[in-house]
N, C-alpha and C positions, 0 to 999 in steps of 0.2 A: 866055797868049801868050808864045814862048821867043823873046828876041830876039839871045841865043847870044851877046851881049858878054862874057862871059864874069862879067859883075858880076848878084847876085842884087835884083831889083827890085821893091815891093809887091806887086804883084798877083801874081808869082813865088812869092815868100814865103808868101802865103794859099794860093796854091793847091796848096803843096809838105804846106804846116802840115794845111792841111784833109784830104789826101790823109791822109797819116801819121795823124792823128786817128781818120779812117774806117775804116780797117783794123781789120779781125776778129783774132781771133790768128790762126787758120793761116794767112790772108793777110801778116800780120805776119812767121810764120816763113817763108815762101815768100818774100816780100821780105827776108829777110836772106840765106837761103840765096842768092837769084838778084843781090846784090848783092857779098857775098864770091865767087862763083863765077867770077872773072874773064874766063876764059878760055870761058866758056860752053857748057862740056863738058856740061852736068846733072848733073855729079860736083864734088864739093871737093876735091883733092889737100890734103897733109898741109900744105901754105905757106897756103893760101887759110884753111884750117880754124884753124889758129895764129893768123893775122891777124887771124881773127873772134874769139876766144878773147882774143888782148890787146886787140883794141880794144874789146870789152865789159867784160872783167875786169881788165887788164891783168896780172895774174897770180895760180896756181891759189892762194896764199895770202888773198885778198882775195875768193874766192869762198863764198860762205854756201850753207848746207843740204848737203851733201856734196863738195863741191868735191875731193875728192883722189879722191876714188869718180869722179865723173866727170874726171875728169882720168886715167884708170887704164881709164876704157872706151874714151876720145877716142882716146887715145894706141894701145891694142890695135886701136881699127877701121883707124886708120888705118896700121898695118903693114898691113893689106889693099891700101893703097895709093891706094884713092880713097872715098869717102864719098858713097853716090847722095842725092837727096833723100829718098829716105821710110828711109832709113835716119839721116837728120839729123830726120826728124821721128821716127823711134822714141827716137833719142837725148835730142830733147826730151822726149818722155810721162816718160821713164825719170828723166831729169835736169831739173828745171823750173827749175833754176837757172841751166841754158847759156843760156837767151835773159832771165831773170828781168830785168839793167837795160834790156833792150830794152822789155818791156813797162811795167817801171816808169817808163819816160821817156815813154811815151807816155800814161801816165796821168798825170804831173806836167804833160804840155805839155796835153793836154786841161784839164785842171784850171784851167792859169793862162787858159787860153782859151777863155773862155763857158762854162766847168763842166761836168765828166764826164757830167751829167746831158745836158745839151745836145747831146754830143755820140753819147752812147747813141741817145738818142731821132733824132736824123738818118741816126744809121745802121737803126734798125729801120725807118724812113720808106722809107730806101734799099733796103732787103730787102725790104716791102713791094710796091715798085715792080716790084722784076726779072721 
C-alpha cells in the first residue's frame, strides 16, 4: 500500500525488500536497465549508462574480473550513441562484472533476510504457480 508521503514505511519496506529478493537475474538485469533508462526511451544514452556504471562501480579502477575490457566495449557501444536492452543484456553475458554488485547485494540482503535458502525456495514456489 503506497501512501506517496514521500517517507518509506514497514510494510513499504517489505514489500520493496521482498520484491528485490524475488527477482531472477534477467529480471534483475531488466530492472536495472528500465531503472537507469530515465527517459524511457528502451535505449540508454551514453549519461544514463555512465550513471549506472558509477553508481554500481563508481569507477572503472574499482571494477574486478576485466573491468578496463569492459570499460573499452561500454565506451565503443556507446559512440553508437544509444544502448538498446539486449544489447545491455549481451554486454552483461560478455561482461559479468557490469552488474556483478548488483547481484551481490541482493544476495547479502537476501541473506541477512531469512536466508538465501528461503528465498530460493519462494521464488521456485513463485514459478511454480505462474
Amino acid at each position: 500500500m503506497r501512501d506517496h508521503d514521500g517517507n518509506l514505511n514497514v510494510p513499504e519496506f517489505i514489500r520493496i525488500t521482498a520484491t528485490f529478493c524475488l527477482f531472477a537475474k534477467d529480471e534483475l538485469v531488466r530492472f536495472c536497465f528500465t531503472l537507469f533508462d530515465k527517459d524511457r526511451t528502451g535505449k540508454m544514452d551514453a549519461i544514463e549508462l555512465d550513471t549506472l556504471l558509477e553508481m554500481l562501480h563508481g569507477s572503472k579502477d574499482r571494477i574486478q574480473g576485466g573491468g578496463e575490457t569492459m570499460y573499452m566495449a561500454i565506451k565503443a557501444a556507446k559512440k553508437v550513441g544509444e544502448i538498446s536492452f539486449a544489447k545491455f543484456c549481451d554486454l552483461q553475458r560478455v561482461y559479468p562484472a557490469l552488474l556483478h554488485p548488483l547481484f551481490k547485494m541482493q544476495e547479502r540482503v537476501q541473506a541477512r533476510l531469512m536466508g538465501v535458502d528461503f528465498w530460493v525456495r519462494k521464488l521456485e514456489y513463485f514459478e511454480r504457480s505462474r
